[in-house]
Wavefront OBJ file of the C-alpha trace (Angstrom):
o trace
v 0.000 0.000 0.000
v 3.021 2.352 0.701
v 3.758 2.042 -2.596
v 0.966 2.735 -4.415
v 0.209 5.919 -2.275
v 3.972 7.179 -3.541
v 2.774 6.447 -6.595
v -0.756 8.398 -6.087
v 0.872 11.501 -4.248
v 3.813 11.575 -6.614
v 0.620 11.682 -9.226
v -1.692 14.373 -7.551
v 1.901 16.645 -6.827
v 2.059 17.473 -10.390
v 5.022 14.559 -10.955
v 4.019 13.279 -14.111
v 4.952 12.456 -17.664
v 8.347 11.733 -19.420
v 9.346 15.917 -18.613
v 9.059 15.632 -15.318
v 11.711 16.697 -12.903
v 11.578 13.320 -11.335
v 11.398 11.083 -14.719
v 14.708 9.615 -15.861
v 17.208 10.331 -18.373
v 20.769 10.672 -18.555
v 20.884 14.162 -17.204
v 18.083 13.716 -14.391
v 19.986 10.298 -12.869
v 18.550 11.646 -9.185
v 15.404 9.599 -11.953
v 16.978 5.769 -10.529
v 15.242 6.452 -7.219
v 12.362 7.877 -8.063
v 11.061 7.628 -11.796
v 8.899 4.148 -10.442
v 6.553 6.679 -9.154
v 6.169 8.949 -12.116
v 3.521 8.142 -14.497
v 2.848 9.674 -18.041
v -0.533 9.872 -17.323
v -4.036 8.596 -15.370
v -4.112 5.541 -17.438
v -0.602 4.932 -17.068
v -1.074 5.068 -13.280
v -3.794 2.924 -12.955
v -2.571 0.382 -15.244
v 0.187 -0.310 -12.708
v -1.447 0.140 -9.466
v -4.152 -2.293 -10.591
v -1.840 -4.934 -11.424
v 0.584 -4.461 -8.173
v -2.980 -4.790 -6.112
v -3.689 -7.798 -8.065
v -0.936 -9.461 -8.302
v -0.181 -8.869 -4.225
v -3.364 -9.757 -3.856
v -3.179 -12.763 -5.162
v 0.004 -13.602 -3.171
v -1.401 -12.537 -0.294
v -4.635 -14.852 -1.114
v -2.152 -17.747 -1.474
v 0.367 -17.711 1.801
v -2.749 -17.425 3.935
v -2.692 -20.910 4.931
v 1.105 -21.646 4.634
v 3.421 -21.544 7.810
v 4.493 -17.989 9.278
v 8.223 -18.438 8.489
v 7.202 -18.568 4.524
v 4.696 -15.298 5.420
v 7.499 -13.975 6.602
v 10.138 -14.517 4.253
v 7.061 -13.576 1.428
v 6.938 -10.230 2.936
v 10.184 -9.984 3.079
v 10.831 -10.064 -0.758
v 7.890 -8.279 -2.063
v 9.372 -5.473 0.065
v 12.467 -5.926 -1.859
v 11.260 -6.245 -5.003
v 8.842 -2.854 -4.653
v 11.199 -0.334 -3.186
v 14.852 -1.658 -4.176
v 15.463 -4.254 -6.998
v 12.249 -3.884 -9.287
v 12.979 -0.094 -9.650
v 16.404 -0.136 -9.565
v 16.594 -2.897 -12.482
v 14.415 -0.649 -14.515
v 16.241 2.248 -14.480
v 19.935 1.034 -14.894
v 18.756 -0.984 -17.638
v 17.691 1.993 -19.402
v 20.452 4.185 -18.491
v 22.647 1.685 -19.733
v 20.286 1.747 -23.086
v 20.375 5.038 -23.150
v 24.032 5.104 -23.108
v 24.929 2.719 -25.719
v 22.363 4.592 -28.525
v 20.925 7.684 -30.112
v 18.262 7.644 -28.276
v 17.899 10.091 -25.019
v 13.990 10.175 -24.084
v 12.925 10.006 -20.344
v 11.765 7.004 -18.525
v 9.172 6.306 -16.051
v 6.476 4.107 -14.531
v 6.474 0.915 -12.301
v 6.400 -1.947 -15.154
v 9.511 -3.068 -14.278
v 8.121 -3.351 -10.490
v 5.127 -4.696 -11.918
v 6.765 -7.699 -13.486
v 8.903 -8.406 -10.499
v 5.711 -9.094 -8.121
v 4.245 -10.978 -10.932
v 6.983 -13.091 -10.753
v 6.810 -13.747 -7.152
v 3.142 -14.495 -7.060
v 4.138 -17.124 -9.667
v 7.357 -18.598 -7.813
v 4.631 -18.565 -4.692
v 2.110 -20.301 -6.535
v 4.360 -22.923 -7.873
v 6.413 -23.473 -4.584
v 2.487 -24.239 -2.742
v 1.555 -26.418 -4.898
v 3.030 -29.470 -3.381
v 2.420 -27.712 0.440
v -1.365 -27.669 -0.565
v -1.265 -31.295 -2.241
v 0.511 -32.477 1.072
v -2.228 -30.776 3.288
v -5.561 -31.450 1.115
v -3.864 -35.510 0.798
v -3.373 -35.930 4.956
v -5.746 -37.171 7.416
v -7.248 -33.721 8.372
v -7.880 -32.627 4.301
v -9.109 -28.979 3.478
v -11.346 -28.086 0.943
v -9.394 -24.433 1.320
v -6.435 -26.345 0.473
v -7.664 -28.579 -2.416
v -8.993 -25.469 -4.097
v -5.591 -23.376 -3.587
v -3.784 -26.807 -4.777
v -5.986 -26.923 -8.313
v -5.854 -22.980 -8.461
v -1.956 -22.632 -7.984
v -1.665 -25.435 -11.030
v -4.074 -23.192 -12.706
v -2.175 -19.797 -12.286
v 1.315 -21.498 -13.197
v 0.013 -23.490 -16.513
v -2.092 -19.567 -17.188
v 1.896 -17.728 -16.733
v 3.843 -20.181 -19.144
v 1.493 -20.937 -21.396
v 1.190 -16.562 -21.795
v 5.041 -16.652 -21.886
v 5.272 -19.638 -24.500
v 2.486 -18.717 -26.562
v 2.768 -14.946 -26.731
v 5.284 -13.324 -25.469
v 4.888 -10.246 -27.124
v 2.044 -9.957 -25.314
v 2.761 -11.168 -21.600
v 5.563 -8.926 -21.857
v 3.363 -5.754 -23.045
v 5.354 -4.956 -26.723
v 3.703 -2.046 -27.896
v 5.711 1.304 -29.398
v 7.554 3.285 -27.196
v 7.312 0.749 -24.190
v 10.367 -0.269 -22.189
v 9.975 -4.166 -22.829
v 13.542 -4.585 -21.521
v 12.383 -3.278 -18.300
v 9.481 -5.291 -18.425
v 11.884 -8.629 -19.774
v 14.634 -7.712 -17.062
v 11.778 -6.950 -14.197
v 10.615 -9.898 -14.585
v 13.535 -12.664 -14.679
v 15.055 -11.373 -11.634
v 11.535 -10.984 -10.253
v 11.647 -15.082 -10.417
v 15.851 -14.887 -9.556
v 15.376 -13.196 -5.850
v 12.161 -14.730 -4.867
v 13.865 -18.478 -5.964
v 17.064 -17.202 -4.128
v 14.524 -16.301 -0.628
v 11.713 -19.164 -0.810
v 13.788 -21.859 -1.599
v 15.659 -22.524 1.103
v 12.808 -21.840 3.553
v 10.162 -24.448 1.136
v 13.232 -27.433 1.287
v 13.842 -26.977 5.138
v 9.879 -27.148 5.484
v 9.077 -29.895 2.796
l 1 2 3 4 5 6 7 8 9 10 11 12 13 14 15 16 17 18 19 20 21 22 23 24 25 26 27 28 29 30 31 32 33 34 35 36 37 38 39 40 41 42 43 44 45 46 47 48 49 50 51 52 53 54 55 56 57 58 59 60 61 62 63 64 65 66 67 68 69 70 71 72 73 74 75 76 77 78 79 80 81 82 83 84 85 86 87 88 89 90 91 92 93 94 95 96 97 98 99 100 101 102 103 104 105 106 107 108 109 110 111 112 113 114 115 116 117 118 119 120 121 122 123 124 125 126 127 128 129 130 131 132 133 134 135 136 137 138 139 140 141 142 143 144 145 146 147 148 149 150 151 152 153 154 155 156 157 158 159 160 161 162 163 164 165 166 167 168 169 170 171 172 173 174 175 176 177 178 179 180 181 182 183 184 185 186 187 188 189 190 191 192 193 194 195 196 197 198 199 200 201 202 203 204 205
């Protein structure tokens, strides 16, 4: 929620569009810290907060019946992922794209921050899945659990078969979008919430 209200107030302060003060470029670079929550427009800002509230949503949905220590270490990265390596990815990707071309136009928006959670709610999804199967299987069997097993096979098979089947698509290729943030956001999305869960689902499983 903190950062979708940074993204609101940076909104409603008049911080908005690629000309703004707090956008990114190679002669605003003060933009690496805060371009995430500059948007070019209304649509542009609702886009993104939608999908960060559904996409935490959804992981939120998911770790409710999972022990603490993986609510904990869930929290953990999605804190991670919306204030330090989601936006930082995005913007030194495109500095360094900016750098290496012609091209000098500012950046902004939280795609790249966007793809990052959606990763996580997908590593989460596909780390439960045997958790739930274990739990809905046992003597005391939940119907909560049964439906969160069939749903997280559900979500996962939705993701890759997106990803397979178009990924010009999943990854939102349009004309003058940043799908290298988006591409980038994403892959080390799934790299640092494998590097946290992991260890935390084997010592549990």
């Amino acid at each position: 929620m903190v950062f979708v209200l940074l993204c609101i107030l940076f909104f409603v302060s008049g911080f908005k569009g690629e000309s703004s003060y707090l956008s990114l470029s190679l002669d605003k670079p003060w933009g690496i810290f805060t371009s995430t929550y500059v948007h070019a427009d209304f649509n542009h800002l609702w886009n993104n907060i939608s999908a960060i509230l559904i996409f935490s949503s959804m992981i939120f949905v998911v770790n409710m019946w999972v022990p603490k220590k993986i609510r904990k270490t869930i929290s953990s990265t999605m804190l991670v992922l919306l204030f330090f390596t989601g936006p930082l990815v995005g913007s030194l990707e495109y500095l360094i794209w900016l750098a290496t071309s012609s091209f000098d136009v500012s950046s902004v928006g939280a795609s790249d921050v966007v793809y990052a959670v959606s990763a996580l709610a997908l590593v989460s999804f596909g780390l439960n899945i045997p958790i739930f199967w274990k739990v809905s299987s046992g003597r005391r069997k939940s119907r909560a659990a049964t439906f969160l097993f069939i749903v997280g096979i559900f979500i996962v098979f939705i993701f890759f078969f997106s990803l397979i089947q178009s990924p010009e698509v999943f990854f939102s290729v349009a004309p003058g979008v940043d799908v290298l943030a988006h591409v980038f956001g994403f892959i080390i999305g799934l790299l640092v919430s494998l590097r946290f869960l992991l260890p935390v689902y084997r010592r549990l499983m």
